[in-house]
C-alpha positions in Angstrom: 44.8 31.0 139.4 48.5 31.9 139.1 49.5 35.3 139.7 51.1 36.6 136.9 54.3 37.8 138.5 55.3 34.0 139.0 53.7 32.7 135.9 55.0 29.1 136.1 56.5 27.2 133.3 53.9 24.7 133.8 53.8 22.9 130.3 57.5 23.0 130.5 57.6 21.3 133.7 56.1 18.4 132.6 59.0 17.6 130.3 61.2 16.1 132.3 64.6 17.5 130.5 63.4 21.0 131.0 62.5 20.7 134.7 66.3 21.9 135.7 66.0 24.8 132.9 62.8 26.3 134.1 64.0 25.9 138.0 66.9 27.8 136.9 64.9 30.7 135.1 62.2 30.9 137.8 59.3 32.0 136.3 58.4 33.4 132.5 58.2 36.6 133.0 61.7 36.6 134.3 62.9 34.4 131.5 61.4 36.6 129.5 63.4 39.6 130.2 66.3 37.7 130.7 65.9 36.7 127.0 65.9 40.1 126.1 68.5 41.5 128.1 71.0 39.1 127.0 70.7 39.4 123.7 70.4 43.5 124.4 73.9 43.1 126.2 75.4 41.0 123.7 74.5 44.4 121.2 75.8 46.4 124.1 79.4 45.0 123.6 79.1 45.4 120.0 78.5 48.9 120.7 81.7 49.5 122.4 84.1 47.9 120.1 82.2 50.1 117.2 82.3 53.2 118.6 85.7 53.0 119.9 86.7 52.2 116.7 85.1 55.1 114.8 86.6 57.4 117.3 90.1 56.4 117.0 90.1 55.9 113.3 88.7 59.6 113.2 91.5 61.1 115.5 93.8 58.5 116.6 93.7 59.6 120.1 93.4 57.6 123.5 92.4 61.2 125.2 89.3 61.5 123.0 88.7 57.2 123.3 88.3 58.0 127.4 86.3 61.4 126.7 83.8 59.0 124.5 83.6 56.8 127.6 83.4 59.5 130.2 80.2 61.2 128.3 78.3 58.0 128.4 79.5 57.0 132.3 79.7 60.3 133.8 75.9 60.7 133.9 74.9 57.9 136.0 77.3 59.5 138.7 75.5 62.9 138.9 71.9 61.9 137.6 72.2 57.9 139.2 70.4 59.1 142.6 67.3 61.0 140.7 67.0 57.6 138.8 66.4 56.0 142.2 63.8 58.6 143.0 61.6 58.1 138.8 62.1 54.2 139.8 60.5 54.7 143.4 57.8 56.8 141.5 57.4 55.8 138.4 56.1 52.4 137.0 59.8 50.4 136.7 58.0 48.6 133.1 57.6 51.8 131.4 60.4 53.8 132.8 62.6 50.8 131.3 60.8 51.0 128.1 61.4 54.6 127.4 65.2 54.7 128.4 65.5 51.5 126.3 63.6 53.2 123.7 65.7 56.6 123.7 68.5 54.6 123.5 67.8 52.1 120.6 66.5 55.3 118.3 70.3 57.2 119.4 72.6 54.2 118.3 70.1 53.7 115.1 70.5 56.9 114.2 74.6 57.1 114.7 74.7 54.0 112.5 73.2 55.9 110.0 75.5 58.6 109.9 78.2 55.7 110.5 76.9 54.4 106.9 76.5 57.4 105.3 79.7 58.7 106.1 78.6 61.5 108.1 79.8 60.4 111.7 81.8 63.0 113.3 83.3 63.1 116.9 80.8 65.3 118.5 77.9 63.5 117.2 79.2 60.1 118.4 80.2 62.3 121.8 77.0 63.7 121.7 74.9 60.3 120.9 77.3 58.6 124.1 75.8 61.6 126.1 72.3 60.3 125.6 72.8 56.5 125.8 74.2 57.4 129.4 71.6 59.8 130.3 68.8 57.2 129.5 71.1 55.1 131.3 71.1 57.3 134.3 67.0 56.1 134.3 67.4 52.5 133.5 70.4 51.2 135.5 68.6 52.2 138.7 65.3 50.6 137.9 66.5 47.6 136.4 67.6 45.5 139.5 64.3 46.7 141.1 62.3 45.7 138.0 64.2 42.1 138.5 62.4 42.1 142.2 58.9 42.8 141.1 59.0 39.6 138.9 60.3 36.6 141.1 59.2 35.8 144.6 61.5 36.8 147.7 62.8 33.5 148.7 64.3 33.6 144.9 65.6 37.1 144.3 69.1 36.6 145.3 69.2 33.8 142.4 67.6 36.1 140.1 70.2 38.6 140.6 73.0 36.2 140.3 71.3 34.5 137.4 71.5 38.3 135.9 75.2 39.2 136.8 75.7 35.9 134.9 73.6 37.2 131.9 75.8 39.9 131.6 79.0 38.3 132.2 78.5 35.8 129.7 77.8 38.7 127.2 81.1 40.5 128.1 82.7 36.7 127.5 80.9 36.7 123.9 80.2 39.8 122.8 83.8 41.1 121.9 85.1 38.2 120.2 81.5 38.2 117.9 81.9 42.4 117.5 85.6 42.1 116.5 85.0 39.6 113.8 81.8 41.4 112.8 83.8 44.7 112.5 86.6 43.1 110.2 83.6 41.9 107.6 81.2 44.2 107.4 82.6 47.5 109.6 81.4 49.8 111.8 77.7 50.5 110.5 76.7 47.0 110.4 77.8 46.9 114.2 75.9 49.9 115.4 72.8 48.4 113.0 72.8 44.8 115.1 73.1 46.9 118.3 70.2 49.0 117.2 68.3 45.3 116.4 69.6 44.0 119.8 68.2 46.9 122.0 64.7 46.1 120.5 64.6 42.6 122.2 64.4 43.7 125.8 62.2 46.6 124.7 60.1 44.0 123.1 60.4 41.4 125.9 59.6 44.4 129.0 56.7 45.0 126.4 55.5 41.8 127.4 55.6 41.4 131.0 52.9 41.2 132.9 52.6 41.6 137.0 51.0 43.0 139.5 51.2 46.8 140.3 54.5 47.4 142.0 54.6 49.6 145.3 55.8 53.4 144.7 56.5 56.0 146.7 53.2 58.5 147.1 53.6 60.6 144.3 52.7 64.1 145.9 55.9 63.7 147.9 58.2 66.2 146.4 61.1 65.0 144.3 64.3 66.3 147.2 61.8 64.6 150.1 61.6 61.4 148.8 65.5 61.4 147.8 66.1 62.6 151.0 63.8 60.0 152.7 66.4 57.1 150.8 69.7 58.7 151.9 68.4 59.0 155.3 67.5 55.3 155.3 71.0 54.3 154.6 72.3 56.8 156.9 70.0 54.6 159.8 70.9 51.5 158.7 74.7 50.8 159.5 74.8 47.5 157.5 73.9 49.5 154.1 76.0 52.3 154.9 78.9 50.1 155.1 78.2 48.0 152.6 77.6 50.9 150.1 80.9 52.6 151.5 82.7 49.4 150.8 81.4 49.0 147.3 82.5 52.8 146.4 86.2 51.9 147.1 86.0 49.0 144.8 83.9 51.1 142.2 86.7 53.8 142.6 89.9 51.7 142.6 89.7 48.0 142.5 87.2 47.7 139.3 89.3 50.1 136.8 91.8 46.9 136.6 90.2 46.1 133.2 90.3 49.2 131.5 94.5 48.7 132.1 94.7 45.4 130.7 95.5 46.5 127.2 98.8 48.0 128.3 99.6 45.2 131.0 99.4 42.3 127.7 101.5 44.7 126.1 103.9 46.9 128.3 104.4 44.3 130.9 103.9 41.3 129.8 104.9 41.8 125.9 101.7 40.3 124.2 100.6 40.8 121.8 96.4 41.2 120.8 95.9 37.5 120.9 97.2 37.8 124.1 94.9 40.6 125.6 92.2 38.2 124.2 93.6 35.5 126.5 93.7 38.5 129.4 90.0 39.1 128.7 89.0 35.5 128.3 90.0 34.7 131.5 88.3 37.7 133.3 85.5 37.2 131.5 85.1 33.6 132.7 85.9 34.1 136.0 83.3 36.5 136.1 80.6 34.3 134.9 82.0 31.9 137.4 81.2 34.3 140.7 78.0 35.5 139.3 76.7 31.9 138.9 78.6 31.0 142.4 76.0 33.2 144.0 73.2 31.1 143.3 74.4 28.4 145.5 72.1 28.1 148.4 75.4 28.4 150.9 76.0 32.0 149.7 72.7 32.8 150.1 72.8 31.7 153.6 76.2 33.1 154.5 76.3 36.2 152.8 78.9 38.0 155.0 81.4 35.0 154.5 80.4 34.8 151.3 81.1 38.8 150.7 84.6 38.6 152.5 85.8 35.1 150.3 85.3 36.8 147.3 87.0 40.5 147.7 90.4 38.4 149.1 89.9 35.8 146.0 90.2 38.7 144.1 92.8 40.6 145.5 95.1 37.9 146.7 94.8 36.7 142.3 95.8 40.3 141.5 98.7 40.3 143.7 99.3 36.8 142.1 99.4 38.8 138.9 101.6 41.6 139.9 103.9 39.6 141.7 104.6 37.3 138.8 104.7 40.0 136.4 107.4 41.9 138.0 110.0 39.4 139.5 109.1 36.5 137.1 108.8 35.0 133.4 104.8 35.0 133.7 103.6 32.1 131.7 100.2 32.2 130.1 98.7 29.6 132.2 99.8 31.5 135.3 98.4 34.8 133.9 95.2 33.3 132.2 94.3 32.2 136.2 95.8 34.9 137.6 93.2 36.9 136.1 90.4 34.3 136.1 90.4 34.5 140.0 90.5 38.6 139.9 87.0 38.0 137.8 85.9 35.5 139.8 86.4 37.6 143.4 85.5 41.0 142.0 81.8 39.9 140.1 81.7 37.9 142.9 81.8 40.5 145.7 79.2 42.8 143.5 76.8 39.9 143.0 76.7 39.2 146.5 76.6 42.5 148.0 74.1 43.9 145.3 71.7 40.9 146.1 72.0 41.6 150.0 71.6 45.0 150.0 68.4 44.6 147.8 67.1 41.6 150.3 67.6 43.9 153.4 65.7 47.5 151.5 62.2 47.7 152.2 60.0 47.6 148.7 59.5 51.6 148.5 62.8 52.6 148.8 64.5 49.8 146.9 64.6 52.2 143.6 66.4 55.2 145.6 68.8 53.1 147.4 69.7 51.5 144.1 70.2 54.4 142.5 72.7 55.0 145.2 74.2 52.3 144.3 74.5 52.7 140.7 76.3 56.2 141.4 78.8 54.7 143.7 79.5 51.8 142.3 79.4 52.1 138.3 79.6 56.0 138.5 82.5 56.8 140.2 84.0 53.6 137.9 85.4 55.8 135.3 86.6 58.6 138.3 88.8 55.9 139.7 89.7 55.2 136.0 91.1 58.3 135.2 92.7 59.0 138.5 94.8 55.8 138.2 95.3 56.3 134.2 97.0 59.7 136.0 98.6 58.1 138.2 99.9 55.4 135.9 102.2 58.3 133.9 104.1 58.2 137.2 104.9 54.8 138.9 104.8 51.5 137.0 101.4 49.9 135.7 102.1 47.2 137.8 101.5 49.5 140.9 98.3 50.2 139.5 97.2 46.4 139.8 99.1 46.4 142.7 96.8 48.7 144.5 93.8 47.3 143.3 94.7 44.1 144.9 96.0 45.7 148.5 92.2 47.9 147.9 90.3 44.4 147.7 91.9 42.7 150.4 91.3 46.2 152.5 87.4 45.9 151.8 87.5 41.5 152.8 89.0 42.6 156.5 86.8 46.3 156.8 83.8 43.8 156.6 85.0 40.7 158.7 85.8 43.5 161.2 83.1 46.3 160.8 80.3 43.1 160.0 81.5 40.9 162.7 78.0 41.7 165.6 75.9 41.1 162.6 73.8 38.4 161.8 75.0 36.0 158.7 71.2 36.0 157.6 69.6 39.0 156.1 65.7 39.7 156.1 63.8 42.3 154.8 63.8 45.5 156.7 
């Protein structure tokens, strides 16, 4: 008898056009919640363009546009490690399903007010402030969640099979929200977000797998956070590798939240041309998440880890440099920025799945919480530091630093990586 965590597509299998899709989704309890997820992400971009619509059209002001974003960010930074801690603790299934959950019944309610007429900006401030504290619990237990349902010898597929998920969203979901927005308005968005977030709640619903390992549960709360920080403090691979990823959380990752005055300050697009600018991020991130399936990746991970952070950096500079001293055609721009997605996804795809490969199973939720705060957390810190900074010295400084920051991370890890093996094992 199959255990349930793998769950084989075994009728599927015997049709020989599906033999490549179920390889590729791994088992069904995985393509399950992958299902789900992606058509929860899809919503999730829907939500964005929504809300920052309502909140401009109510004041006009790209102050109170970044305060929305901070309030549903700025919790994963301070409340990101205790996350770690519920997901060693806590069944991952059911901690997913109730952050899901609070988060579904927050946007369903805001679309009502939305409809009514009734949406003001403290309760759409207010309603971001939930959606990132459940956030706070779910990001942390999600990529652990992801381990419990495929075997070992898979995972780092499963997580680049995920990073692809969500890139693909980021590709879609815009262009499908904007056009939704201009028919039916900002209600009807938050309403298909609301129907969205009930497919992955639906689809964790349905899992089924063995009992996952947890911390003991008597331990108190500061030990067992303790015991995870401590673990990466031991191991000098993670503590470089989550070092590394806080630089490009801080400074190299912000590079998309500028692109809207590069299309039209530096370059002189207009929106069709930030949709171009976006386009070709977004499919240059799809392209490094589903580079790190390839068995070489998963066998170099090191080389892999170094490729990526100069692919993006040296495209940035790319960028810049054409920007400022030359006529930047489209073409050179569109790949330009189609190699900054490609490295930067890339780098995070690879280093999230070897970080998880190298954690032993009861501290994989802590350390991932870790993660989480250093990586998307500090995110919007590095965004409004170099929005600061970008009143100052030229935008193309901004991208500029980003790049140098990306090809600083690809030689700290040839050098600081260079005694350690290419192959990673569990701990």
């Amino acid at each position: 008898m199959k255990s349930p965590m793998t769950r084989e597509w075994s009728g599927a299998t015997t049709i020989p056009g599906l033999r490549s899709i179920a390889h590729a989704l791994i088992n069904g309890n995985y393509a399950l919640f992958m299902a789900g997820s992606f058509c929860s992400a899809l919503g999730g971009w829907v939500q964005a363009v929504a809300i920052g619509w309502l909140v401009f059209d109510l004041t006009g002001s790209p102050f109170v546009l970044g305060l929305a974003n901070f309030a549903q960010m700025s919790p994963l930074f301070f409340l990101g490690l205790i996350g770690g801690v519920l997901a060693d603790r806590a069944d991952r299934r059911i901690v997913l399903m109730i952050g899901l959950s609070v988060g579904t019944v927050a946007i369903s309610v805001l679309a009502v007010l939305t409809y009514l007429g009734l949406a003001t900006v403290p309760i759409i401030l207010l309603v971001s402030l939930v959606l990132g504290l459940a956030n706070a619990a779910v990001w942390p237990a999600w990529q652990p969640f992801i381990k419990e349902l495929v075997p070992t010898e898979r995972l780092r597929e499963a997580i680049a099979f995920n990073s692809a998920r969500f890139n693909l969203s980021r590709l879609l979901g815009p262009a499908f929200a904007g056009g939704l927005l201009a028919s039916s308005g900002a209600a009807a968005c938050l309403a298909v977000t609301a129907v969205t977030s009930l497919t992955v709640v639906a689809s964790t619903y349905a899992i089924r797998r063995p009992a996952p390992i947890r911390a003991a549960r008597g331990a108190p709360w500061m030990s067992s956070l303790g015991e995870g920080l401590s673990y990466v403090k031991q191991d000098r691979f993670s503590f470089r590798l989550l070092a590394v990823t806080t630089l490009f959380g801080l400074v190299v990752m912000p590079y998309s939240t500028f692109l809207p005055a590069l299309a039209r300050d530096v370059l002189h697009w207009g929106p069709e041309g930030l949709g171009q600018l976006l386009t070709a991020a977004g499919v240059g991130a799809v392209g490094g998440a589903v580079l790190n399936g390839a068995p070489f990746i998963g066998a170099h991970p090191r080389h892999a880890m170094v490729a990526f952070s100069l692919i993006g950096g040296i495209s940035t500079l790319m960028l810049v440099a054409g920007s400022q001293f030359l006529e930047v055609d489209a073409w050179i721009a569109w790949f330009a920025l189609a190699g900054t997605g490609l490295g930067t996804v890339g780098f995070l795809t690879s280093a999230n799945a070897t970080l998880q490969m190298r954690i032993p199973d009861h501290l994989v939720g802590r350390v991932m919480g870790l993660w989480v705060v250093l990586n998307a957390g500090t995110n919007p810190l590095g965004s409004l530091a170099l929005g600061w900074l970008a009143e100052y010295v030229p935008l193309t400084t901004i991208f500029g630093i980003g790049g140098m920051a990306s090809i600083v991370v690809a030689g700290s890890l040839a050098i600081a990586l260079r005694n350690e093996s290419d192959t990673f094992t569990l701990a």
